[in-house]
C-alpha positions in Angstrom: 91.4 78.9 -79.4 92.8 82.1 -81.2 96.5 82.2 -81.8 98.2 86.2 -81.3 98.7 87.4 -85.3 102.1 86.0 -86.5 102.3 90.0 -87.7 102.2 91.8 -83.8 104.7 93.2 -82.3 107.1 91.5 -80.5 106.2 93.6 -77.6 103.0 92.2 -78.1 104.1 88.4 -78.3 106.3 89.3 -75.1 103.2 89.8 -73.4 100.9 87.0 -74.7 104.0 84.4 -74.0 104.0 86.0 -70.3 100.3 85.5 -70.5 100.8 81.6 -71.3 103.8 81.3 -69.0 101.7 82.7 -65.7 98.7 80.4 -66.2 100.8 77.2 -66.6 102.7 78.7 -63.2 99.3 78.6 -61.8 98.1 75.4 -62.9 101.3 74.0 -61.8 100.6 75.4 -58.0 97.1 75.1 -58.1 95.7 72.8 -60.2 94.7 69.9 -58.0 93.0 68.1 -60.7 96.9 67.2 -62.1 97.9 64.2 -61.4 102.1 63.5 -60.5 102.8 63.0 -63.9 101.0 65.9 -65.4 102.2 68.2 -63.0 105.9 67.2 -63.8 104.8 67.9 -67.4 103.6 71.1 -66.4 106.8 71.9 -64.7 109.0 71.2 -67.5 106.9 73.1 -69.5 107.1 76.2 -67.0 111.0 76.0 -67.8 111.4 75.9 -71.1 108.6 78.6 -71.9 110.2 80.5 -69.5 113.9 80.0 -71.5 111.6 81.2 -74.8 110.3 84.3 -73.0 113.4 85.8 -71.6 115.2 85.2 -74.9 112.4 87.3 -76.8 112.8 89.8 -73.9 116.4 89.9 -74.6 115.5 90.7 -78.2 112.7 93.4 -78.2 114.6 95.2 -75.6 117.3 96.4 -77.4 115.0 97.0 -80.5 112.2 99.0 -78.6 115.2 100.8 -77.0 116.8 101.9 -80.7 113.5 102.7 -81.8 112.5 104.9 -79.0 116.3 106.6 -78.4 118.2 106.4 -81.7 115.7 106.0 -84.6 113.4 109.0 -83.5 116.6 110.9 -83.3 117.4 110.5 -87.2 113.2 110.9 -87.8 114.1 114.3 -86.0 116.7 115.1 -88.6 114.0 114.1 -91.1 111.9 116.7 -90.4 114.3 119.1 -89.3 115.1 119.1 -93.4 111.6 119.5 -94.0 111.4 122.2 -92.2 114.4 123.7 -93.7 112.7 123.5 -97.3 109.8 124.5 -96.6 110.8 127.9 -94.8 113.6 128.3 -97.1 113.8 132.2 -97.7 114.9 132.1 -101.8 116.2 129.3 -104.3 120.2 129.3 -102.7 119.2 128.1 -99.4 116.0 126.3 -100.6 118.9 124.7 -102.6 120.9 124.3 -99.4 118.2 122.7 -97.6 117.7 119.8 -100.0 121.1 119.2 -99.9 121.0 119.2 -96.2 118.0 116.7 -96.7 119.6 114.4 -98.8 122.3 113.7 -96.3 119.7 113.6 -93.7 118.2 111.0 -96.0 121.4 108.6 -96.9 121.8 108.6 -93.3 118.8 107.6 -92.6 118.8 104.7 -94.8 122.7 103.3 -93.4 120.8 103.4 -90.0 118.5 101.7 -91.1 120.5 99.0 -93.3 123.4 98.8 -90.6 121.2 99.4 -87.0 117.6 98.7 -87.2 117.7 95.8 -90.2 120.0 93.4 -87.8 118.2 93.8 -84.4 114.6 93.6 -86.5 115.8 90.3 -87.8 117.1 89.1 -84.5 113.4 89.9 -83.0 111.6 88.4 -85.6 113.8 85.1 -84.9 113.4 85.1 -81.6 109.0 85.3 -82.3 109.6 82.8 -84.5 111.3 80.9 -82.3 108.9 81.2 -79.3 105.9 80.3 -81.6 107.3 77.3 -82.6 107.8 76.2 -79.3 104.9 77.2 -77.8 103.2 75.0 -81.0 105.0 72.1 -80.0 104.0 72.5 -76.1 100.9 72.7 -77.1 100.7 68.9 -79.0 102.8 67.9 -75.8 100.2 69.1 -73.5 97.6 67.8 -75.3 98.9 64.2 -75.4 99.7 64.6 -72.0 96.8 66.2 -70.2 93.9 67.5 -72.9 92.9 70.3 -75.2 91.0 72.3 -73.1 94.0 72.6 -70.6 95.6 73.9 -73.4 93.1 76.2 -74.2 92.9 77.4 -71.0 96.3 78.9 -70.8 96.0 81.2 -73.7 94.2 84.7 -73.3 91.3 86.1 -75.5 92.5 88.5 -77.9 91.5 91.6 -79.6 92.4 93.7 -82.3 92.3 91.3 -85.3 94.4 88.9 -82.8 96.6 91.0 -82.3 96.6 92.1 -78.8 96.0 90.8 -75.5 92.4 91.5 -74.6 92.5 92.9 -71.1 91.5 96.3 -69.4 92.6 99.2 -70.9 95.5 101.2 -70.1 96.6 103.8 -72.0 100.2 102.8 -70.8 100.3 99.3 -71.8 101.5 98.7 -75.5 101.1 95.3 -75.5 97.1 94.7 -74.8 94.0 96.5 -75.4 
């Protein structure tokens, strides 16, 4: 069974964890091939995937939020400077401009440093995090019920492994 690429986004691992998560909710209310025991497992299983997924949802909410509202904000300034050199109308303000530009520039960078660096790191814990638990589920389940239940609660991927394979939606980020 294919693993999502360590690499994708955490969008992306938000939705394969959800993925995972809703097919062991299933198995747990459906399943009547589960014994008592494996069932129990199951359930257990059910609650602390579901503690993994709403702590990476806690984490690439606020970083798909600052990408989308504050970072593209500063990318504006970027090539609001661009513009300004390249329609500058002699060498004063074409002189002005890059000044202007390099202050778009340092800003840039101390967002990036003091904004997006900390909430990037605090995402890529939290995938780390929710692989590492979803790896050691997995050995669980297997000793407790079998490889191919395993298997079967992971989706097919596409994209190099690194999207959900489901229909397309030009609105959905997170498969293809």
């Amino acid at each position: 069974m294919e693993r999502l690429a360590e690499a994708a986004s955490g969008l992306r691992h938000l939705r394969w964890a959800r993925e995972v998560l809703a097919s062991l909710e299933v198995h747990y209310e459906h399943d009547s091939t589960l014994s008592t025991e494996q069932r129990d497992n199951v359930l257990k299983e059910v609650i602390e995937l579901r503690t993994q997924v709403n702590a990476l949802s806690g984490a690439v909410k606020p970083y798909r939020d600052f990408l989308e509202r504050e970072r593209t904000r500063f990318r504006g300034l970027m090539r609001l400077g661009r513009y300004l050199q390249e329609n500058a109308a002699g060498a004063e303000e074409r002189a002005d401009a890059q000044a202007i530009t390099g202050g778009f520039e340092e800003a840039f960078a101390a967002m990036e440093a003091r904004d997006r660096a900390p909430k990037k790191r605090a995402l890529r814990e939290a995938i780390r995090k929710l692989r590492a638990a979803l790896s050691a589920m997995d050995v669980r389940l297997v000793d407790a019920i079998s490889t191919a239940f395993v298997d079967s609660l992971y989706p097919a991927l596409t994209a190099g492994g690194t999207m959900v394979a489901d229909t397309p939606d030009e609105d959905d980020d997170a498969s293809g």
